[in-house]
N, CA, C and O atoms as a GROMACS GRO file, in nm:
protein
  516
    1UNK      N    1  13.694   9.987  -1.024
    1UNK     CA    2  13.593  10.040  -0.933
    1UNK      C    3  13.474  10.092  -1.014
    1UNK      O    4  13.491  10.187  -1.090
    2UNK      N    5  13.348  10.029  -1.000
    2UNK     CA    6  13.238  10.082  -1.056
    2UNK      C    7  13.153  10.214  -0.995
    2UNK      O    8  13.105  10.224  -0.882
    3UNK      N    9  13.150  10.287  -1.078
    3UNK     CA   10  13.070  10.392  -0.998
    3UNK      C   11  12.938  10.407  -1.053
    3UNK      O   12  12.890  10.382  -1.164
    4UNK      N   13  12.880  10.463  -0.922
    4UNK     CA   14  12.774  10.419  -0.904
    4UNK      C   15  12.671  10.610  -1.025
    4UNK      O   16  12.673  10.732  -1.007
    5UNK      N   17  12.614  10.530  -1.116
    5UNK     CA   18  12.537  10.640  -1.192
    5UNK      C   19  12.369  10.683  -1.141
    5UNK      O   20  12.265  10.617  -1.144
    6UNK      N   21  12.395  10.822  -1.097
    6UNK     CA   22  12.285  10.910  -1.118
    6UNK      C   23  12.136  10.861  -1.228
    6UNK      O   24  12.119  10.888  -1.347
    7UNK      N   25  12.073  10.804  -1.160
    7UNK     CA   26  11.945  10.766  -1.209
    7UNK      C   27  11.878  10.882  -1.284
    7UNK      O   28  11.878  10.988  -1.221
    8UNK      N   29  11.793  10.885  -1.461
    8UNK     CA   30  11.797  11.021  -1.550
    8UNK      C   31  11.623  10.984  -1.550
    8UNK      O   32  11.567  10.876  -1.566
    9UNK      N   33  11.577  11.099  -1.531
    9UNK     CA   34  11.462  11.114  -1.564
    9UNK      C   35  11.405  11.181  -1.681
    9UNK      O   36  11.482  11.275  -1.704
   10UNK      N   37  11.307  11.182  -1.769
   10UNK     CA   38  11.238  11.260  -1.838
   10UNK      C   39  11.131  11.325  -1.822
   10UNK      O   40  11.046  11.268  -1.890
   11UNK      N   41  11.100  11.388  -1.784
   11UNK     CA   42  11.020  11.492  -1.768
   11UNK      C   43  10.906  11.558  -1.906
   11UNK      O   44  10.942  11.654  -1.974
   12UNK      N   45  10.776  11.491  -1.929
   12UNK     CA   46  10.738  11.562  -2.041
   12UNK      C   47  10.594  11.641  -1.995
   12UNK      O   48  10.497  11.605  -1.929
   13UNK      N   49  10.618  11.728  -2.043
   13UNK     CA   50  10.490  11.809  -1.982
   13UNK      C   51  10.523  11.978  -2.077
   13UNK      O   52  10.625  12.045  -2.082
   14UNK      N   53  10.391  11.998  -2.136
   14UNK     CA   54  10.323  12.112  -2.199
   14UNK      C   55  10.350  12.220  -2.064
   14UNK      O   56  10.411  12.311  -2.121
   15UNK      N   57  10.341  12.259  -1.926
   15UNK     CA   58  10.382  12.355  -1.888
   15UNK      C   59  10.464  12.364  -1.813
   15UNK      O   60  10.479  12.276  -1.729
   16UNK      N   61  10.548  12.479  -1.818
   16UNK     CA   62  10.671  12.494  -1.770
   16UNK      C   63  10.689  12.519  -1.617
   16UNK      O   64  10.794  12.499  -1.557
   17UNK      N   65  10.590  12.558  -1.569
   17UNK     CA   66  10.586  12.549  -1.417
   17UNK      C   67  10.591  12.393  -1.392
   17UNK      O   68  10.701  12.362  -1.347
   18UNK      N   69  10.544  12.332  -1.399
   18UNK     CA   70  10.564  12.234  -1.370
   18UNK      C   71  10.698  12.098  -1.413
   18UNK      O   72  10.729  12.004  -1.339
   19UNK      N   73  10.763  12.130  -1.565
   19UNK     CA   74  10.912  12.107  -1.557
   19UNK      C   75  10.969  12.176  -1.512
   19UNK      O   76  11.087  12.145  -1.523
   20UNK      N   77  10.954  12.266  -1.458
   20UNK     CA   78  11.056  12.338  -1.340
   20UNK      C   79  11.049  12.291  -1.177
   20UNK      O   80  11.133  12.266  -1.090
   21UNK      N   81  10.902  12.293  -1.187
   21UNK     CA   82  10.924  12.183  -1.013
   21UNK      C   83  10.946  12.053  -0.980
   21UNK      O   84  10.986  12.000  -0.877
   22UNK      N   85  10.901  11.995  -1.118
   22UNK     CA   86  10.952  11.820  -1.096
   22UNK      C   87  11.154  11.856  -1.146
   22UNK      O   88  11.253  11.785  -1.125
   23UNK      N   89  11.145  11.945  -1.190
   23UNK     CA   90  11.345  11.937  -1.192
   23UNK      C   91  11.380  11.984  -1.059
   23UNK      O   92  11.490  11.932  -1.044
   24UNK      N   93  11.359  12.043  -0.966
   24UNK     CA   94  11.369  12.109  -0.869
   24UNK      C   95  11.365  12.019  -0.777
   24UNK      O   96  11.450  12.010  -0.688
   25UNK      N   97  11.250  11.932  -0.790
   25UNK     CA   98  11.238  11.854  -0.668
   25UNK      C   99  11.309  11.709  -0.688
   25UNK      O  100  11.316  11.632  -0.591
   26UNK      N  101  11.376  11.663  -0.853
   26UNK     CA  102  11.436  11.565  -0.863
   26UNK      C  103  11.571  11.591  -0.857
   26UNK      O  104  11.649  11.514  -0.801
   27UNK      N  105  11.611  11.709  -0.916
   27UNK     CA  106  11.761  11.747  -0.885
   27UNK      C  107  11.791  11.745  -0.720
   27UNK      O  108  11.900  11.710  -0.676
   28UNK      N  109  11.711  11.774  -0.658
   28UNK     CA  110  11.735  11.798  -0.513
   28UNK      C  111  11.770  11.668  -0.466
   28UNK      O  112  11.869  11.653  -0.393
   29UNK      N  113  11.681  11.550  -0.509
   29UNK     CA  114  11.709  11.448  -0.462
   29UNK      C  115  11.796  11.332  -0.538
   29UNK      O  116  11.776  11.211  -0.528
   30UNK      N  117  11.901  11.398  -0.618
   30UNK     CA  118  11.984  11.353  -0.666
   30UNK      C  119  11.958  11.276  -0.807
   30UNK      O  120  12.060  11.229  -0.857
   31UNK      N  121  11.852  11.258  -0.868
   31UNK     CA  122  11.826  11.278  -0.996
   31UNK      C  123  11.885  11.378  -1.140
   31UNK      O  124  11.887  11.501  -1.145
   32UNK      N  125  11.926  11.289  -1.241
   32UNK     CA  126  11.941  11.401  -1.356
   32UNK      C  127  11.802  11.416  -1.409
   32UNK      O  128  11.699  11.359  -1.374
   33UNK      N  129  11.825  11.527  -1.523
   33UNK     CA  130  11.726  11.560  -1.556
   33UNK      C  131  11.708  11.585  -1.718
   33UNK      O  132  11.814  11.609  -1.775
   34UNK      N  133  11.612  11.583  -1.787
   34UNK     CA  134  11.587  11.607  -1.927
   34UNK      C  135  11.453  11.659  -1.918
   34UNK      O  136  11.369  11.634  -1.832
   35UNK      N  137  11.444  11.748  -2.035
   35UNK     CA  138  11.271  11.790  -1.979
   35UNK      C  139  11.214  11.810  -2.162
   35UNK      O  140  11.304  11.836  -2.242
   36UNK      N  141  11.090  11.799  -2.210
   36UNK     CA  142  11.048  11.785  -2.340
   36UNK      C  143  10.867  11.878  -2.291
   36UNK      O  144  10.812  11.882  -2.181
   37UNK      N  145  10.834  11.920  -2.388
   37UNK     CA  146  10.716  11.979  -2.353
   37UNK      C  147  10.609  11.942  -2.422
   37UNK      O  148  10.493  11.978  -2.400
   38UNK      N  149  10.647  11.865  -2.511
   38UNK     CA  150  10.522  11.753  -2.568
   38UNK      C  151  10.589  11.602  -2.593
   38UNK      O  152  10.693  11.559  -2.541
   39UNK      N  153  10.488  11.523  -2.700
   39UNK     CA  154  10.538  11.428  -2.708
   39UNK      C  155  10.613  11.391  -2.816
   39UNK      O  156  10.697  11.302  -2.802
   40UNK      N  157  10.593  11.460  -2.950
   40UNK     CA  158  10.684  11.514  -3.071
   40UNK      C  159  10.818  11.540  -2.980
   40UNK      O  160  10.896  11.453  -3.019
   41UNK      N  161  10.858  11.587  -2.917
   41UNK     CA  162  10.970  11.700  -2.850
   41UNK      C  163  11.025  11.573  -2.815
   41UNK      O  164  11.121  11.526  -2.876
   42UNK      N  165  10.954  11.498  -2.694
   42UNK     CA  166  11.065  11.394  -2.616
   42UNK      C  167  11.078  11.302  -2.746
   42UNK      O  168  11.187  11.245  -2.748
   43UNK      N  169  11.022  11.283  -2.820
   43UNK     CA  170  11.034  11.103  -2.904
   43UNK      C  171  11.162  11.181  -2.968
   43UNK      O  172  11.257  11.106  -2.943
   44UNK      N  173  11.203  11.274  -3.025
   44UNK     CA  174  11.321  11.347  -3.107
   44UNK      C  175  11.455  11.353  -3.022
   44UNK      O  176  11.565  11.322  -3.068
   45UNK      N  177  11.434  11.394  -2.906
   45UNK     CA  178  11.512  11.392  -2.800
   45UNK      C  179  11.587  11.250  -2.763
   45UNK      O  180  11.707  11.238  -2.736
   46UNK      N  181  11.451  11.101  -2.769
   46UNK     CA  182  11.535  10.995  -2.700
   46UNK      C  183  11.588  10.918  -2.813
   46UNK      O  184  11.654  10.815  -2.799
   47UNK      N  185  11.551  10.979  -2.942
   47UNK     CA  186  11.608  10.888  -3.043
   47UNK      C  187  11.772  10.965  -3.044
   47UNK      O  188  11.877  10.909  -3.077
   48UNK      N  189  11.753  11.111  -2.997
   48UNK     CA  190  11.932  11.113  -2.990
   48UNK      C  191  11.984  11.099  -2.860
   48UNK      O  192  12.103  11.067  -2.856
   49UNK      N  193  11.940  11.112  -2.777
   49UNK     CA  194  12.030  11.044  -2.632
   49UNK      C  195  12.095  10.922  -2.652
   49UNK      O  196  12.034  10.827  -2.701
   50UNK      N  197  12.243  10.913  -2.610
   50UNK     CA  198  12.279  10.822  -2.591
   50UNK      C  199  12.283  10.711  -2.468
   50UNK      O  200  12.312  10.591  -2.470
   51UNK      N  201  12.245  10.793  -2.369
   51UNK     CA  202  12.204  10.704  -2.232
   51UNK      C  203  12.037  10.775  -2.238
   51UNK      O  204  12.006  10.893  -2.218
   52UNK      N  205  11.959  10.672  -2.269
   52UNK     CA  206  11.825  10.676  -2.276
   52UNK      C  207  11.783  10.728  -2.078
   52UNK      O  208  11.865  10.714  -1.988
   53UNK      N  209  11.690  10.765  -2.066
   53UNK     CA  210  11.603  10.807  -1.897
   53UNK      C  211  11.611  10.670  -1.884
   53UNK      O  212  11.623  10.588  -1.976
   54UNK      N  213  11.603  10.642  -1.734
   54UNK     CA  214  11.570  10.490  -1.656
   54UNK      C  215  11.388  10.518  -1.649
   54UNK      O  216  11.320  10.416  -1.634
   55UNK      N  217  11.326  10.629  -1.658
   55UNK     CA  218  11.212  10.687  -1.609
   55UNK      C  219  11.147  10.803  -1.676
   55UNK      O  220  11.183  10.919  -1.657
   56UNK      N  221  11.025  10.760  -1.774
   56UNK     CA  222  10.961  10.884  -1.801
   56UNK      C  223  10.859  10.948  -1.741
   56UNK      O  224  10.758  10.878  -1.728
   57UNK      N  225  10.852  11.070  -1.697
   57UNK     CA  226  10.736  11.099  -1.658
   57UNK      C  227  10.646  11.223  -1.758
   57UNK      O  228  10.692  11.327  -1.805
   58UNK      N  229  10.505  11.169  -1.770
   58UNK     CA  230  10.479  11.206  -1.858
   58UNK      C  231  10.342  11.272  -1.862
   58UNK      O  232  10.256  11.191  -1.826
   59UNK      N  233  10.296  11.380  -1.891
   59UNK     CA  234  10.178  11.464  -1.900
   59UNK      C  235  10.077  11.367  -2.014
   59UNK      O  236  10.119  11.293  -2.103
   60UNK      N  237   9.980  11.387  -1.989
   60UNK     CA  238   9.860  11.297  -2.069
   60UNK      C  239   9.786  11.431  -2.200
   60UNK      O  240   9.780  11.409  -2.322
   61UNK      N  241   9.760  11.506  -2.160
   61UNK     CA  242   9.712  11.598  -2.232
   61UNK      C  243   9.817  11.745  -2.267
   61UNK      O  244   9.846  11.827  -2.180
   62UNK      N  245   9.850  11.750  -2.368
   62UNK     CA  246   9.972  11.838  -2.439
   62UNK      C  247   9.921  11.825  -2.572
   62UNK      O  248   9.874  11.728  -2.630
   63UNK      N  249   9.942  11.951  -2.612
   63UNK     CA  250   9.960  12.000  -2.742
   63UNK      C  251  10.068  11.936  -2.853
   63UNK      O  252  10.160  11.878  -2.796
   64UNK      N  253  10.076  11.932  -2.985
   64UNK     CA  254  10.152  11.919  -3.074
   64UNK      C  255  10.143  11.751  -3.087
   64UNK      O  256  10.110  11.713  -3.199
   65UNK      N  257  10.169  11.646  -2.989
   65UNK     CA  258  10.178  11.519  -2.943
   65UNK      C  259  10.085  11.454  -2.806
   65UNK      O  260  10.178  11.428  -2.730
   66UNK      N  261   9.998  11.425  -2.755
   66UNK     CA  262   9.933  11.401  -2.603
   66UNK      C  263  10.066  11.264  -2.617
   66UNK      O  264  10.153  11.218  -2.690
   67UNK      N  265   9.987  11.246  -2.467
   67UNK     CA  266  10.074  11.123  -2.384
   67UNK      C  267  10.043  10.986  -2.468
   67UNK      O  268  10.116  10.896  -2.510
   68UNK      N  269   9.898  11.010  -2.476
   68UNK     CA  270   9.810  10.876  -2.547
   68UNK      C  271   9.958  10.849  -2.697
   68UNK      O  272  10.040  10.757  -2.700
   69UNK      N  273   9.947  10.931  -2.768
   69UNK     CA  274  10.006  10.916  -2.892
   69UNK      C  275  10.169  10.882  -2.884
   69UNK      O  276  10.229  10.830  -2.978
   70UNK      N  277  10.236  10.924  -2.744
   70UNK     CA  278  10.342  10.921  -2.742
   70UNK      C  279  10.368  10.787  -2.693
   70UNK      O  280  10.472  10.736  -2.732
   71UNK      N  281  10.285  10.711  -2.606
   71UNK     CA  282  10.315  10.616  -2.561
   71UNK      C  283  10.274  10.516  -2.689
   71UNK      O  284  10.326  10.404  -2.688
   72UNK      N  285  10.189  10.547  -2.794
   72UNK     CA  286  10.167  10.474  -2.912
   72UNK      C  287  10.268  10.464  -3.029
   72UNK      O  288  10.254  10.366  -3.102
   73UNK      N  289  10.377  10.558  -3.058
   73UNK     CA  290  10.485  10.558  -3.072
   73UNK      C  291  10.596  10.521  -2.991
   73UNK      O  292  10.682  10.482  -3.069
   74UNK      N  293  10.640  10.514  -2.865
   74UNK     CA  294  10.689  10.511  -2.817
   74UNK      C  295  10.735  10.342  -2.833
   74UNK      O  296  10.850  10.299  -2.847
   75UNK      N  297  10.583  10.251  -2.824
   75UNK     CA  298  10.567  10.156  -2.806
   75UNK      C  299  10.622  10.060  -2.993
   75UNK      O  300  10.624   9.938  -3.005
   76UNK      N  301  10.647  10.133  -3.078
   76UNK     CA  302  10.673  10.107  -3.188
   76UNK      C  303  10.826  10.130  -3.186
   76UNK      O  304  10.883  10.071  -3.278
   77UNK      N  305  10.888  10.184  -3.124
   77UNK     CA  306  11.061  10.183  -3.133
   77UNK      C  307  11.119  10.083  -3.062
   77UNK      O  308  11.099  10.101  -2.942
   78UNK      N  309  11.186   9.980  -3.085
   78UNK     CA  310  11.249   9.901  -2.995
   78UNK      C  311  11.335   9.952  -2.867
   78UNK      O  312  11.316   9.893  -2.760
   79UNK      N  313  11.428  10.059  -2.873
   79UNK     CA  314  11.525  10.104  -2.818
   79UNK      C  315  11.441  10.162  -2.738
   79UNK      O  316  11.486  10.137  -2.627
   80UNK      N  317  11.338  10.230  -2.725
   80UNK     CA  318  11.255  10.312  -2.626
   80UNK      C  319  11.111  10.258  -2.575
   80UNK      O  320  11.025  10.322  -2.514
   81UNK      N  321  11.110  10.130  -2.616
   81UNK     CA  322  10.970  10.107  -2.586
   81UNK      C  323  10.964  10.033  -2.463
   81UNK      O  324  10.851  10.028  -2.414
   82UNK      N  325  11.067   9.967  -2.394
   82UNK     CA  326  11.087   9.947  -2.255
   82UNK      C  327  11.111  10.045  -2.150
   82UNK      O  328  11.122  10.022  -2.030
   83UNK      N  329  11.116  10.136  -2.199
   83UNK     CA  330  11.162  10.251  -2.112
   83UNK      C  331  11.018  10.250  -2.018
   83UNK      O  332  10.917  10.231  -2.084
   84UNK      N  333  11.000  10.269  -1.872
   84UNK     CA  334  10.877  10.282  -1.783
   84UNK      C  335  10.838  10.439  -1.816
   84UNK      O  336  10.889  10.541  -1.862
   85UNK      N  337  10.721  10.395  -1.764
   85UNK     CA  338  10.672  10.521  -1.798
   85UNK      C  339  10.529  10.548  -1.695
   85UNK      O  340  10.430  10.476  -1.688
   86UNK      N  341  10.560  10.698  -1.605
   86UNK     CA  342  10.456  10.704  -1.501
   86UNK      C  343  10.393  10.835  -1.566
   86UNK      O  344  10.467  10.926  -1.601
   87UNK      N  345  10.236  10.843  -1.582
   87UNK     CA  346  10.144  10.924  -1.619
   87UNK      C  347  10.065  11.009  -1.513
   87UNK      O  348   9.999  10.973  -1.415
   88UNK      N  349  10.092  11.123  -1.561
   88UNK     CA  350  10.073  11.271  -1.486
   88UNK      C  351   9.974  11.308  -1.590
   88UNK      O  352   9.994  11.324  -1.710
   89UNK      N  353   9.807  11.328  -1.490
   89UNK     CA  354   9.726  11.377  -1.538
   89UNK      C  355   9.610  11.417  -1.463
   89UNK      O  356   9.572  11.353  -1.365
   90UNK      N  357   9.533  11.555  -1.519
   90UNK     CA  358   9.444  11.569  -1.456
   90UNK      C  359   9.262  11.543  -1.479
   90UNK      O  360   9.157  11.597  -1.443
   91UNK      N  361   9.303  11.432  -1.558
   91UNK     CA  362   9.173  11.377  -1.646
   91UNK      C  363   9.125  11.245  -1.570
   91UNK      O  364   9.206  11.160  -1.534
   92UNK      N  365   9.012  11.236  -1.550
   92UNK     CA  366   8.936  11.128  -1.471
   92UNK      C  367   8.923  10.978  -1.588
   92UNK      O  368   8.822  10.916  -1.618
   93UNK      N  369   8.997  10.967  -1.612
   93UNK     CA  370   9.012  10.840  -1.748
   93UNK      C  371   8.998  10.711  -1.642
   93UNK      O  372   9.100  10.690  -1.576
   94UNK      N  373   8.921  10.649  -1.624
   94UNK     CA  374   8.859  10.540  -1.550
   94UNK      C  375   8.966  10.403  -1.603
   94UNK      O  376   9.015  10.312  -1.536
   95UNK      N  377   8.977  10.438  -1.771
   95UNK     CA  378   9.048  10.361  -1.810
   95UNK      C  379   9.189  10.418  -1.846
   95UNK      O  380   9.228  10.404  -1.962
   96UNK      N  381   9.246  10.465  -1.778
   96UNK     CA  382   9.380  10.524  -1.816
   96UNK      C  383   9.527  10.415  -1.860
   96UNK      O  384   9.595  10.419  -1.962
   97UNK      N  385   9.537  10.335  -1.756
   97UNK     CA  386   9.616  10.215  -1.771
   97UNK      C  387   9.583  10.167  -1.898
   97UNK      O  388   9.672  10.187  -1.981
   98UNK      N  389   9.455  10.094  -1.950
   98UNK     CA  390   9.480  10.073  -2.069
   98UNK      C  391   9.526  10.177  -2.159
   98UNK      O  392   9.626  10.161  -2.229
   99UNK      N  393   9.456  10.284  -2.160
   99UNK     CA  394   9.466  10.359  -2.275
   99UNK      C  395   9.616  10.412  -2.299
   99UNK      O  396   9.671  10.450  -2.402
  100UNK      N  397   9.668  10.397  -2.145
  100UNK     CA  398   9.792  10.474  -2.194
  100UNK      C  399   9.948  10.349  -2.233
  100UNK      O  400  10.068  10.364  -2.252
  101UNK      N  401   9.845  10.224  -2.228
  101UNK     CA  402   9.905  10.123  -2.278
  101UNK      C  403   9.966  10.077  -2.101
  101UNK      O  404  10.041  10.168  -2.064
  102UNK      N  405   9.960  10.022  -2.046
  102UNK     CA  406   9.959   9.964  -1.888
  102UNK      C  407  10.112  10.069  -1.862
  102UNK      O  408  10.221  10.025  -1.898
  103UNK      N  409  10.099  10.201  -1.801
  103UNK     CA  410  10.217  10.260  -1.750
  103UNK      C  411  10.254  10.196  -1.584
  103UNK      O  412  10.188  10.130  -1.504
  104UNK      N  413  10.390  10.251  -1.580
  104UNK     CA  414  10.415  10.208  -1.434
  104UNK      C  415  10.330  10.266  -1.349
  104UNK      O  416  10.342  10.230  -1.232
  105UNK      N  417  10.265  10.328  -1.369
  105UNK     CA  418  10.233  10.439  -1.265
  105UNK      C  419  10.110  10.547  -1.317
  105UNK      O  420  10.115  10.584  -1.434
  106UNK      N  421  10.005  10.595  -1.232
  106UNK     CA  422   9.949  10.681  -1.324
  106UNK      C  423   9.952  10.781  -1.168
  106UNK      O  424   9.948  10.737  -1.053
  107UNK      N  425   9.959  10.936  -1.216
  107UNK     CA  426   9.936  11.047  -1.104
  107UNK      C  427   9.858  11.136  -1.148
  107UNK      O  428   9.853  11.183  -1.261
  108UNK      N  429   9.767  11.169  -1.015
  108UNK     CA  430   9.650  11.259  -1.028
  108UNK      C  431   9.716  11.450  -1.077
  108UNK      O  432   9.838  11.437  -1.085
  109UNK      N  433   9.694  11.536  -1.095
  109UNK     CA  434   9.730  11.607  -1.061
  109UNK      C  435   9.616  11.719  -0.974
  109UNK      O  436   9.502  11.674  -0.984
  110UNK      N  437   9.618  11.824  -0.911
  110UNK     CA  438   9.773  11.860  -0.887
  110UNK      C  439   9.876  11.774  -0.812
  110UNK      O  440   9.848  11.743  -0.696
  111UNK      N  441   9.990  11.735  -0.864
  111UNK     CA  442  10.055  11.656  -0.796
  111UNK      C  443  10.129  11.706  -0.651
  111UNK      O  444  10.183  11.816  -0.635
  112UNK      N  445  10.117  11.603  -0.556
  112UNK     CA  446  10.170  11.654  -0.433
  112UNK      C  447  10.313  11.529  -0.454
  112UNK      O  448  10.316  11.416  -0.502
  113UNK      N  449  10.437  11.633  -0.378
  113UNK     CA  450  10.535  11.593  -0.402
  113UNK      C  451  10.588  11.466  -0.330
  113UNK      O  452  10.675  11.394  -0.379
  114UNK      N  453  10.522  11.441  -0.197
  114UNK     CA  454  10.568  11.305  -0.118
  114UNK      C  455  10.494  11.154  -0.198
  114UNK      O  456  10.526  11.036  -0.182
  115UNK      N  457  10.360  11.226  -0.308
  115UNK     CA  458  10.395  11.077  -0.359
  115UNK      C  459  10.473  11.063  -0.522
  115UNK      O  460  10.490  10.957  -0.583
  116UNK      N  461  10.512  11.201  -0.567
  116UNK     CA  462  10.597  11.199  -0.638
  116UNK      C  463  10.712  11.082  -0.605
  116UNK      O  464  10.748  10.988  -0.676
  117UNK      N  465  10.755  11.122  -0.476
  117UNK     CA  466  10.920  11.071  -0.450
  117UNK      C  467  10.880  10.921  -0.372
  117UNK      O  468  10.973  10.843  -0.353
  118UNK      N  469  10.765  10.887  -0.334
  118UNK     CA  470  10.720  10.772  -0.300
  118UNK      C  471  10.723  10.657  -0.431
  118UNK      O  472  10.778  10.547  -0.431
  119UNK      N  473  10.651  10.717  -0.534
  119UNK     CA  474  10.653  10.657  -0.629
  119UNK      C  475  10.786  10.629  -0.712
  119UNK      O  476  10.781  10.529  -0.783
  120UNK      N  477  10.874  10.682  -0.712
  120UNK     CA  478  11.032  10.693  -0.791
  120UNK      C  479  11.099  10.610  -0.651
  120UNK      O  480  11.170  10.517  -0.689
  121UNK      N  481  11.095  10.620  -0.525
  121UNK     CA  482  11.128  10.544  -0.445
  121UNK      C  483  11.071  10.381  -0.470
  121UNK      O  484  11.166  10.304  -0.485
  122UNK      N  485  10.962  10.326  -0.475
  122UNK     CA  486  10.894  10.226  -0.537
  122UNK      C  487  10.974  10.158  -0.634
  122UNK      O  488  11.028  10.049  -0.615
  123UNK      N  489  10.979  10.241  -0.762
  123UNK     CA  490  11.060  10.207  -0.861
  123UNK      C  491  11.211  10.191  -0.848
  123UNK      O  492  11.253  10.077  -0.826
  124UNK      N  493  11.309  10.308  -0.862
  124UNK     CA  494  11.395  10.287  -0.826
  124UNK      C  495  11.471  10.191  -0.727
  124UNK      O  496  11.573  10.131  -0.761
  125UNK      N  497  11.419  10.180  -0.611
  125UNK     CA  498  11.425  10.076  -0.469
  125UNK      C  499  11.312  10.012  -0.434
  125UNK      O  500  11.236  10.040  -0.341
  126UNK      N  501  11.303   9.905  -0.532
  126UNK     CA  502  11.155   9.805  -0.497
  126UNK      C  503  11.174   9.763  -0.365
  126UNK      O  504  11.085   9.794  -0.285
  127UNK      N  505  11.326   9.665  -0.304
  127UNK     CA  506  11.281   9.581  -0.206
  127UNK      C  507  11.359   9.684  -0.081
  127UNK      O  508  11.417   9.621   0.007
  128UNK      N  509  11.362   9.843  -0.071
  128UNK     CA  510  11.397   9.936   0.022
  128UNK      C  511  11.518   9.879   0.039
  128UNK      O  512  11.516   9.828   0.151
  129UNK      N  513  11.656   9.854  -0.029
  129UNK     CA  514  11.795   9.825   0.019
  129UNK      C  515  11.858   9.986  -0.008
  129UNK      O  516  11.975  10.011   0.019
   0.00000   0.00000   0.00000
């Protein structure tokens, strides 16, 4: 009997109010969770996970590492460079998709939560089964 696994998110984001409400609002809806506060932090983190996130979500502007740099590393590891990745930001980057290397997803902030779970619905359940 196969059972059925809890879909893992990553969570990267410089403030903590806000990994506290995207855990809040993904735990609720049956999501695990991992949370990193730059992009130094998560790349250290997924090189030791052994079940990598199905889903990163990821802040664009952070200290120590930005999003830009993480997805530029990110994109240099084999084991992590397929990993999707949806961008949380509050920067008017016209060109964001490229820059952040074509993510699944890019979000405005402040983020409102129905298209949070719209968007992970999207992904997770493309054809709504």
């Amino acid at each position: 009997m196969q059972t059925l696994q809890k879909k893992l998110i990553l969570i990267v984001d410089d403030s903590l109010d806000s990994q506290n409400l995207l855990e809040l609002i993904f735990t609720s809806h049956g999501y695990n969770v991992h949370r990193a506060s730059n992009g130094s932090e998560a790349l250290l983190l997924l090189k030791e996970l052994s079940i990598l996130p199905d889903l990163i979500m990821l802040d664009a502007q952070m200290p120590v590492m930005d999003g830009y740099q993480f997805r530029i590393e990110q994109s240099k590891i084999d084991r992590l460079k397929n990993i999707p990745v949806v961008v949380m930001t509050g920067d008017s980057d016209r060109h964001m998709d490229q820059n952040m290397l074509e993510p699944l997803g890019v979000m405005i902030k402040p983020l409102k939560i129905q298209s949070v779970m719209n968007t992970l619905s999207v992904y997770f359940n493309p054809t709504g089964s």
